[in-house]
C-alpha positions as CSV (number, residue, x, y, z in Angstrom):
1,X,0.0,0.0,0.0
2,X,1.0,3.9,-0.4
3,X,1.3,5.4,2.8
4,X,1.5,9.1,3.9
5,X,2.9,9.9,6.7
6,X,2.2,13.9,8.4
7,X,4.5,13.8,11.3
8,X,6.9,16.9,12.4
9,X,9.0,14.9,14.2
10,X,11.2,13.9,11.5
11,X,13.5,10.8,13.5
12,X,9.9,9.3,14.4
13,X,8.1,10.1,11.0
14,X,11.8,8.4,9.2
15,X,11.4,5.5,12.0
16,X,7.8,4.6,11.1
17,X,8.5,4.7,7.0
18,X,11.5,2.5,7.3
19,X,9.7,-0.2,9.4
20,X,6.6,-0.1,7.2
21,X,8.6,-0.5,3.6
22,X,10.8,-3.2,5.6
23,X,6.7,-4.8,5.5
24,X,6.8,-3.9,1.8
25,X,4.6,-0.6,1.9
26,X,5.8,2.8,-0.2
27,X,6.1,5.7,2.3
28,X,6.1,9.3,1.5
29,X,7.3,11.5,4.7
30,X,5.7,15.0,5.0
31,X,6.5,17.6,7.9
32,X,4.0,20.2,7.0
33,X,0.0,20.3,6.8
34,X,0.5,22.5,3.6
35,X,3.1,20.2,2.0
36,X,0.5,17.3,2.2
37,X,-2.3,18.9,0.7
38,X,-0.3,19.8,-2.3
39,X,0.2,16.1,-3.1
40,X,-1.9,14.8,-5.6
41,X,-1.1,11.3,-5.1
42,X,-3.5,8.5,-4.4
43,X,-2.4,7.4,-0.6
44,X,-4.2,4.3,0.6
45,X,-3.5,5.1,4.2
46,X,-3.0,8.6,5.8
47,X,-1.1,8.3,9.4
48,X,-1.4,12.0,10.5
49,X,-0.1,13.3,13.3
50,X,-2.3,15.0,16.0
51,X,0.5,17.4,17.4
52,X,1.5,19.2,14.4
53,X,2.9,22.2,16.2
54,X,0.8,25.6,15.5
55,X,-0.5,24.0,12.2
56,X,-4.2,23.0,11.8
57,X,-4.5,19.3,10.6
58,X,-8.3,19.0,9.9
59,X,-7.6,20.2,6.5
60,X,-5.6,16.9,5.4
61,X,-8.8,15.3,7.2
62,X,-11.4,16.7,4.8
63,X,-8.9,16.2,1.5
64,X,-8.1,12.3,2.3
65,X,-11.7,11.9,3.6
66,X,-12.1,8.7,1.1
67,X,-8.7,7.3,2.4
68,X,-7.9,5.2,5.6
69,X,-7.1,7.8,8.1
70,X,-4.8,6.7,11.3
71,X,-4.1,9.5,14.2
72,X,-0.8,9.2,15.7
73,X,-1.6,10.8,19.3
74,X,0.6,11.8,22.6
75,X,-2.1,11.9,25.0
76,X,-5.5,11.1,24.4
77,X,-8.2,14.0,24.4
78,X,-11.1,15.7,22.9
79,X,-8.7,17.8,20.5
80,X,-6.7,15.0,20.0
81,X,-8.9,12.2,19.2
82,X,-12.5,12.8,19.9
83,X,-13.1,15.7,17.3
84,X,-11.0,14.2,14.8
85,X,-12.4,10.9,14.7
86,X,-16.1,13.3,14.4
87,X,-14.4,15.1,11.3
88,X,-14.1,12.1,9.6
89,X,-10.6,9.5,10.6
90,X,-10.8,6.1,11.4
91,X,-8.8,5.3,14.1
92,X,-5.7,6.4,16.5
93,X,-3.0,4.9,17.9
94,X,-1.3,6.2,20.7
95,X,2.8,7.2,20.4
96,X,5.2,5.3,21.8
97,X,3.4,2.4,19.5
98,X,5.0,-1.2,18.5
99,X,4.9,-1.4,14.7
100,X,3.0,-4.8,14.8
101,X,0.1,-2.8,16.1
102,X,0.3,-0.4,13.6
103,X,0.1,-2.8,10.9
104,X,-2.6,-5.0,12.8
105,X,-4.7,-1.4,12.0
106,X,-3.8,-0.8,8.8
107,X,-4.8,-4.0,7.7
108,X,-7.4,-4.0,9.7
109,X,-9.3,-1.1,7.7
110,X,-7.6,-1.9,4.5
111,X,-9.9,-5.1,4.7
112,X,-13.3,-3.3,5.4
113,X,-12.6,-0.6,2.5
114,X,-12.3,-3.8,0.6
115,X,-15.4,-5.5,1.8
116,X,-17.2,-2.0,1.6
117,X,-16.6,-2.1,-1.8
118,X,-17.8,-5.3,-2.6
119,X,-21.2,-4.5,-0.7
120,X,-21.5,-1.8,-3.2
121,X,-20.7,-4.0,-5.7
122,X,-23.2,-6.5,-4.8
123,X,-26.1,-4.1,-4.0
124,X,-25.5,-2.3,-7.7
125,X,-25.9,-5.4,-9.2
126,X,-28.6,-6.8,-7.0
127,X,-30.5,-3.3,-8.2
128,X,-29.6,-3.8,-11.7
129,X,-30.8,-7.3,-12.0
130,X,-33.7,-7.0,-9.5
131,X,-35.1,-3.5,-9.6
132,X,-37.6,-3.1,-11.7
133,X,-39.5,-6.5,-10.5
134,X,-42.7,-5.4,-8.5
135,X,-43.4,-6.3,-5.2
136,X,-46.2,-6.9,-2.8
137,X,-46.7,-3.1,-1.1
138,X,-46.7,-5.1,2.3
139,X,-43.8,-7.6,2.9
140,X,-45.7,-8.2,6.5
141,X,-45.4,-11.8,6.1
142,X,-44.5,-14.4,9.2
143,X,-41.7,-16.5,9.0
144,X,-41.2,-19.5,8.0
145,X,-42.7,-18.8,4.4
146,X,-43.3,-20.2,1.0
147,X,-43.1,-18.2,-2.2
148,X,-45.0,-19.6,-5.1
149,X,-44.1,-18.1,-8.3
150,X,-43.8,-18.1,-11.9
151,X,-40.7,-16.6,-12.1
152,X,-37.4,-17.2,-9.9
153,X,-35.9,-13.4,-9.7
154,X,-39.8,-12.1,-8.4
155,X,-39.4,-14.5,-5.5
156,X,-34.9,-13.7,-4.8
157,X,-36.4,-9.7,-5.3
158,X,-38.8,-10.6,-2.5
159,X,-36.7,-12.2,-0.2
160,X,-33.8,-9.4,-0.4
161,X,-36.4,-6.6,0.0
162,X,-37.7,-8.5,3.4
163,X,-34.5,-8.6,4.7
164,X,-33.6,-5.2,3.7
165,X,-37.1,-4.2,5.6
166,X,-36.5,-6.2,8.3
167,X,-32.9,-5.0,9.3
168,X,-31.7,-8.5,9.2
169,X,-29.0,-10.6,7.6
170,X,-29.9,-12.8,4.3
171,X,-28.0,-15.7,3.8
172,X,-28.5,-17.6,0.6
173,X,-28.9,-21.3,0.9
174,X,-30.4,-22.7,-2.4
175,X,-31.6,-26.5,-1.8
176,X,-30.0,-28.0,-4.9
177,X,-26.7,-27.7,-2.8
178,X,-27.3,-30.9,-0.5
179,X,-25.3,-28.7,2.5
180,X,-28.2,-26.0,2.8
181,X,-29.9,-27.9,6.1
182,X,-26.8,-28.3,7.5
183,X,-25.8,-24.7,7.2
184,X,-29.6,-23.8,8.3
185,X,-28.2,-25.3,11.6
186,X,-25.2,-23.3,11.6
187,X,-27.0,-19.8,11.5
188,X,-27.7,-17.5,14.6
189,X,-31.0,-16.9,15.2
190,X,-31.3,-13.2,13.7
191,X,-30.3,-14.5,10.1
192,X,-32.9,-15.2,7.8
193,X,-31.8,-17.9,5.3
194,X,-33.0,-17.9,1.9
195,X,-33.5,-21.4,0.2
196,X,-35.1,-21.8,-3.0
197,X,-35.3,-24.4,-5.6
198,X,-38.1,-26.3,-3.4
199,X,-39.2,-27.6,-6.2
200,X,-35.7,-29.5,-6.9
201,X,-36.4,-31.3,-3.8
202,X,-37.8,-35.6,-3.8
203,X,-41.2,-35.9,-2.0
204,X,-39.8,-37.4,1.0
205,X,-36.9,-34.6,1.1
206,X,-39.7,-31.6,0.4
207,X,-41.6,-33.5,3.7
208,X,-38.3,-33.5,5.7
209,X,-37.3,-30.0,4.9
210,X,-40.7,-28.5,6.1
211,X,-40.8,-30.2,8.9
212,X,-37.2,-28.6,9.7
213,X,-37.8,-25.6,8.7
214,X,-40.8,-24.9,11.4
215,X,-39.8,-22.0,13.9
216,X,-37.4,-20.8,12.1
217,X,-36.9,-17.5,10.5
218,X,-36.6,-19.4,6.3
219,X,-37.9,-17.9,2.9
220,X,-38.2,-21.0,0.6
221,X,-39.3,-20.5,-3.0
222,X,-40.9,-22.9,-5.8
223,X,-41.9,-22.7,-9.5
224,X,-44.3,-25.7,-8.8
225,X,-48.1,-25.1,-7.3
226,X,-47.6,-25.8,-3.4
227,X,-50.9,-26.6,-1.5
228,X,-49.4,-27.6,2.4
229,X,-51.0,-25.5,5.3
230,X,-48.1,-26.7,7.1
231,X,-46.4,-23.7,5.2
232,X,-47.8,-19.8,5.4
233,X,-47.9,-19.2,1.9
234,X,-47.9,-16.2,-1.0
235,X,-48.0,-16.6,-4.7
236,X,-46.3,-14.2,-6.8
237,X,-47.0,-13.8,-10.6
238,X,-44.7,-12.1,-13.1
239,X,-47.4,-9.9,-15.6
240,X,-45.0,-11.3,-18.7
241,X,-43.5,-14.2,-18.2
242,X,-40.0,-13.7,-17.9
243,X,-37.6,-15.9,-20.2
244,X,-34.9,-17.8,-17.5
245,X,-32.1,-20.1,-18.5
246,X,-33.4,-22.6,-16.1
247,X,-36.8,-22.6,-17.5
248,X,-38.1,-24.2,-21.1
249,X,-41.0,-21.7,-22.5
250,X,-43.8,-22.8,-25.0
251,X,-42.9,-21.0,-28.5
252,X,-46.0,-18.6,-27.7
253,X,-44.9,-17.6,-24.5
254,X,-41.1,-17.1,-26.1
255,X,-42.5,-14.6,-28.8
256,X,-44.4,-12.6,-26.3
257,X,-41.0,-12.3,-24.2
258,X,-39.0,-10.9,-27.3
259,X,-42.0,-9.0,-28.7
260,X,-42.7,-7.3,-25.2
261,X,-39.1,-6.7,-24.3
262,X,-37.0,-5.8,-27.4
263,X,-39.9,-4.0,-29.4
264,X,-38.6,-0.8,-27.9
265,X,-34.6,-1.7,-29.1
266,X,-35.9,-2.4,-32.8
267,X,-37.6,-1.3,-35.6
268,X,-40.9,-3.5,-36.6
269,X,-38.9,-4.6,-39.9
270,X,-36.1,-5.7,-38.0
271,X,-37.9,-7.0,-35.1
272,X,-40.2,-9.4,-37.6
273,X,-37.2,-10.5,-39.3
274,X,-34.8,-11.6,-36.2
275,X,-38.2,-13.8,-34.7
276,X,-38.9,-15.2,-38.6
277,X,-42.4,-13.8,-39.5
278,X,-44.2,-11.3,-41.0
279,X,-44.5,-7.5,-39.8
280,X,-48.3,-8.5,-40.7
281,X,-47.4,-11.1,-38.2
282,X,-45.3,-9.2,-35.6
283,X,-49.0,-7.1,-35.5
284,X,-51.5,-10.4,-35.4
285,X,-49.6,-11.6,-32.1
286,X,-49.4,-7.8,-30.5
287,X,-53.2,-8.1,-30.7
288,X,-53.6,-11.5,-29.6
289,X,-51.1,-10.7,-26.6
290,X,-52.5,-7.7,-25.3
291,X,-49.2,-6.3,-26.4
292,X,-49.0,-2.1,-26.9
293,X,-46.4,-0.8,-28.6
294,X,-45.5,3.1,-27.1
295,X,-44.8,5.7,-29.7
């Protein structure tokens, strides 16, 4: 990592770069507040010294606000640690300091910028993929529940939006993975676990995995008609039926996906030609599907 160290204690500020490029980081070594704010270098960690004599440090605060910010501290107070932890750093560590613990916090945050960026990752994709699928206005639903639907991604967009409501972790379990009951077992009781693919399931498995599944705080999912009162149940149904690779459609059913979801992208000319018919056609099955083309 590229580290930038604001430290006017030159001996100490020398000290810490050596030890941390012996740990194979780059160091840069500034004594001044106005020296490091003319670097426009990307720093991955800013270790910024809290007793910058006469010199005002919340500046370097607000310009490496997206960094990894570390205080390096004499004494511990309000102007010291409190406000500037407020204005926006991480962390602090207090001077003298072993090097081990140094690096224990620099990895430490280097690993939850990581993992923040994979949750923003995850959640643009899960929005992307799953956004514009409507939902129930109410997800008031008890737990354990069944989702009936026509369509896998209407019941995952339910399931994340309940969790998301709720406040509570979602782990995915899907039941074509023979480990999912044994990993129900392993989660703490304020994790809801998501298992769909009931349908995947043998009759004497489907009867085994309800029964377990009682109490406990599950989402399961089928593309099959379920009829159990043993289950609280909700159907969902997709106004088009969506085309999904782990589905086989009916021809009719396959025209009225493309006609309904690329009519938009092409031209009636080119839209007729890439499904084989007519425009003539391409019209007949808007009619018989209840299919409106926008101008």
């Amino acid at each position: 990592m590229k580290i930038l160290i604001v430290e006017d204690e030159i001996y100490l500020a020398q000290s810490i770069a050596g030890k941390l490029i012996d740990f194979g980081h780059e160091c840069d070594i500034f004594a001044t507040v106005n020296d490091a704010l003319d670097q426009q270098t990307h720093y991955d960690v800013v270790l910024l010294s809290t007793n910058l004599s006469g010199q005002d440090f919340y500046p370097v605060i607000k310009k490496f606000s997206e960094n990894i910010i570390l205080l390096m501290v004499s004494y511990i107070s309000n102007d010291t640690v409190t406000d500037p932890l407020k204005a926006g750093a991480h962390d602090y560590i207090q001077k003298p300091f072993m090097i081990e613990e140094l690096i224990r916090k620099i990895q430490h945050y280097h690993r939850y910028k990581q993992l923040q960026k994979q949750c923003e990752l995850y959640e643009s994709y899960l929005n992307h993929q799953l956004g514009n699928i409507q939902l129930p206005e109410s997800l008031n639903y008890p737990l354990p529940l069944m989702v009936q639907t026509n369509y896998q991604k209407q019941a995952d967009a339910f399931a994340f939006a309940l969790a998301k409501e709720l406040d509570r972790p979602l782990r995915y379990l899907p039941l074509s993975q023979s480990s999912s009951l044994q990993k129900l077992e392993q989660l703490d009781s304020d994790t809801i676990a998501y298992m769909p693919e009931f349908q995947t399931l043998k009759k004497s498995e489907k009867e085994a995995f309800l029964a377990a599944i009682q109490g406990k705080s599950v989402i399961t999912s089928t593309t099959e008609n379920f009829d159990n009162d043993a289950l609280h149940t909700i159907e969902l149904v997709s106004e088009h039926k969506i085309f999904d690779r782990t589905e086989i459609l009916t021809i009719d059913d396959y025209v009225k996906f493309i006609i309904h979801n690329y009519q938009s992208k092409f031209p009636d000319t080119e839209l007729s030609k890439k499904l084989g018919i007519s425009r003539k056609s391409l019209w007949e099955k808007r009619k018989k599907y209840g299919i409106f083309k926008k101008k």
